[in-house]
C-alpha positions as CSV (number, residue, x, y, z in Angstrom):
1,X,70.4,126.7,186.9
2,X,71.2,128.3,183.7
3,X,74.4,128.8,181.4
4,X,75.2,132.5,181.1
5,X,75.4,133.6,177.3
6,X,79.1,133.8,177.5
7,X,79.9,130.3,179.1
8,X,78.0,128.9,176.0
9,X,79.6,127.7,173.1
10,X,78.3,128.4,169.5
11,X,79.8,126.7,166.5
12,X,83.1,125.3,168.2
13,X,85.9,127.5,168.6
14,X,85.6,130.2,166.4
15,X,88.1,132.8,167.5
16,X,92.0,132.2,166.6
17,X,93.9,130.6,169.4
18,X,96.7,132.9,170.9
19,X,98.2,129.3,172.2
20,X,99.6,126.8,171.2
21,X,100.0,123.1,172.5
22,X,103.4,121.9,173.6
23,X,103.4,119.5,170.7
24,X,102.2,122.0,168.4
25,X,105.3,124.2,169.3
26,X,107.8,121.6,168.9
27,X,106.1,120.9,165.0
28,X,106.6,124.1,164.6
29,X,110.0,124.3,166.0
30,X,111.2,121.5,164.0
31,X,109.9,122.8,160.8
32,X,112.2,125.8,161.4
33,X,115.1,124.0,162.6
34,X,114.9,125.5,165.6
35,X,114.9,122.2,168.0
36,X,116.0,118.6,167.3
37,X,115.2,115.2,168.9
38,X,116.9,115.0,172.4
39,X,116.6,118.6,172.8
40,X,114.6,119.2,176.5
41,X,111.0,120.0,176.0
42,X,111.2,122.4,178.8
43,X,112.2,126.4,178.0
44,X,110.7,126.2,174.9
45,X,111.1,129.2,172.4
46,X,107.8,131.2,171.8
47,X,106.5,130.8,168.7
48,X,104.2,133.3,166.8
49,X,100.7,131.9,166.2
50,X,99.5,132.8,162.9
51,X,96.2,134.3,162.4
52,X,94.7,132.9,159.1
53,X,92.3,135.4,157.7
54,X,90.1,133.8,154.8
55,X,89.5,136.1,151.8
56,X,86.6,136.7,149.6
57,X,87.1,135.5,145.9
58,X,87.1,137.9,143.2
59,X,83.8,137.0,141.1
60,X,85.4,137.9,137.3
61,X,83.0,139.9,135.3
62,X,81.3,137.5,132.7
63,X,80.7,135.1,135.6
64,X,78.8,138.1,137.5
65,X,76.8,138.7,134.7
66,X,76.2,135.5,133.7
67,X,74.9,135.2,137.3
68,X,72.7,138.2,137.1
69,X,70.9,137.3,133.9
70,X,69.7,133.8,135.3
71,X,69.1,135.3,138.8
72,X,66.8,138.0,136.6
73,X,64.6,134.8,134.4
74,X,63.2,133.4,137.1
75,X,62.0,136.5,138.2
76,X,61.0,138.0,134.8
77,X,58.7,134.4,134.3
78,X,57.2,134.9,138.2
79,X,56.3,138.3,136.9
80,X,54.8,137.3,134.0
81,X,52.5,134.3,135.9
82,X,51.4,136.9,138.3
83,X,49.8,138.9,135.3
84,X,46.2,138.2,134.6
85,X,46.0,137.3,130.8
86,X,44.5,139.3,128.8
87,X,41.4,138.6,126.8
88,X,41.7,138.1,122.7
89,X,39.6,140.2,120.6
């Protein structure tokens, strides 16, 4: 019997969780003062999970162009070993 495509993991978890572990909710808790040792574990508080969205860098002008030119050589010599050579008169 096979998996169906949506059973399958791919690449580990790679959606954000919208839950949190009890223990992760008590870090987070305690980071904002909002429960101390003693205090039940039960009833907890909801916490908001934060989505952390990675953004692209910025690539700053003279690095793009710098990039550009040595992308370009390689292809300018590849061009220029492709040509047959001409014969000298």
């Amino acid at each position: 019997m096979t998996i169906d495509k949506s059973l399958k993991v791919r690449r580990g978890l790679v959606r954000v969780r919208s839950v949190m572990t009890r223990a992760e909710r008590l870090a987070n808790l305690k980071q904002a003062d909002r429960w101390k040792e003693g205090d039940s574990v039960l009833g907890l508080p909801k916490v908001r999970v934060a989505k952390v969205a990675m953004k692209k860098k910025k690539v700053k002008k003279e690095e793009a162009a710098e990039g550009a030119a040595a992308a370009a050589a390689p292809a300018d010599a590849a061009k220029k070993a492709a040509a047959p050579a001409k014969p000298k008169k």
